[in-house]
N, C-alpha and C positions, 0 to 999 in steps of 0.2 A: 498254771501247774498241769503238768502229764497227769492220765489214769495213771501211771505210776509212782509218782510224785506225792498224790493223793494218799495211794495205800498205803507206802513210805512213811510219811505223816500221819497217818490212823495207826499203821503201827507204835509211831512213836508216842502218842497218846495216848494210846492203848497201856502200854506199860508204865505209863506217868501214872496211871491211875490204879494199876495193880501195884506199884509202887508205895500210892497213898494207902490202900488197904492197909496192905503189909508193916506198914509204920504205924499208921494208927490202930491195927487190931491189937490188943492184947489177951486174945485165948493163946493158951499153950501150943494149940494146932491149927492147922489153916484151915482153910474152905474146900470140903474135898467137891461141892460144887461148882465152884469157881475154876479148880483146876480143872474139873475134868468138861466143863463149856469150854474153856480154853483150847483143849484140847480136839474136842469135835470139832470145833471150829477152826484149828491150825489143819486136821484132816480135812475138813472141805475144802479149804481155800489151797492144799496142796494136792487133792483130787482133780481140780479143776484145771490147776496148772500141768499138772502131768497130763490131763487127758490132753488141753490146747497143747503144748508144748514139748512134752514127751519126757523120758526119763532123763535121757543124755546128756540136758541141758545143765544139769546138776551139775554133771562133774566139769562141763567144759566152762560154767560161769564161776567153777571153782581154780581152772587152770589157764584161765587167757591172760592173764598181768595177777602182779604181785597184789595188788589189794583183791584178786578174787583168794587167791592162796591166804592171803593174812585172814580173812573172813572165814576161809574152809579152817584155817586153826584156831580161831576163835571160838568156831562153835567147836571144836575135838574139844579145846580145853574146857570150855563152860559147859559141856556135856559131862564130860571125865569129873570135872571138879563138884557138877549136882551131885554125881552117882557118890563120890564119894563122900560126900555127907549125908546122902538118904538111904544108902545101903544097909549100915550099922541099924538106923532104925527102922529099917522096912526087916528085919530080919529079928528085930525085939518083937516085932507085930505077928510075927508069925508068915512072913509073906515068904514063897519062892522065888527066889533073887534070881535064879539064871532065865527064865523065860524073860523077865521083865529088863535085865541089863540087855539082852539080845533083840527086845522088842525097841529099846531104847537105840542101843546102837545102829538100827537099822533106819527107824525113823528120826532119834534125836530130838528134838522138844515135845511132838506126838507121844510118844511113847514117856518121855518123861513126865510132862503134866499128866497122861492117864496113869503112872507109876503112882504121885506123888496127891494123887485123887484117891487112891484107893487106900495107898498108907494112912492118908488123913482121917479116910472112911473107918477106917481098922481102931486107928488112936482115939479115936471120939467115940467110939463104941464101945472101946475095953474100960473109958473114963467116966461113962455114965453109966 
């Protein structure tokens, strides 16, 4: 296997296992720890890539053939489709929606797990 291959694969066991979480937790709210490692850590690992790789590469590994396109709207819609379920509640919490949709739009899962980190932060503190 590639160093890519590799990471590829850590990704996808990565979320095999946030998957297990997710199914076997039974609190009403998630881990706004969890989310927000996730997070930092999807920021490092896309830190690093921009710094070796540059911005550019973004959009052109989103436009060279049809499965980079189907990818760039997989994540419009999995992005569009979180917000739209975390909105309603990020706004019962008291949170300011428009930095944080624009933070999200810009980064897309960064911004979402740091979104969905703080929501968590907010619901477990208003419940204890």
């Amino acid at each position: 296997m590639t160093s890519y291959e590799l990471l590829a694969a850590g990704g996808a066991v990565a979320i095999l296992l946030v998957i297990a979480h997710v199914l076997t937790n039974r609190e009403a709210t998630g881990s706004a720890l969890l989310a927000a490692v996730l997070s930092a850590a999807f920021f490092g690992y896309t830190a690093i890539t921009i710094f070796k790789e540059g911005v550019v590469l973004v959009w052109t590994n989103h436009t060279t053939n049809l499965w980079g396109v189907q990818v760039w709207w997989d994540l419009l819609f999995a992005t569009g489709t979180a917000l739209f379920f975390i909105v309603p509640r990020a706004r019962a919490a008291g949170m300011n929606i428009v930095p944080w949709v624009i933070f999200t739009a810009l980064t897309a899962s960064i911004g979402l797990l740091a979104m969905v980190a703080r929501l968590f932060w907010l619901e477990k503190r208003t419940t204890h």
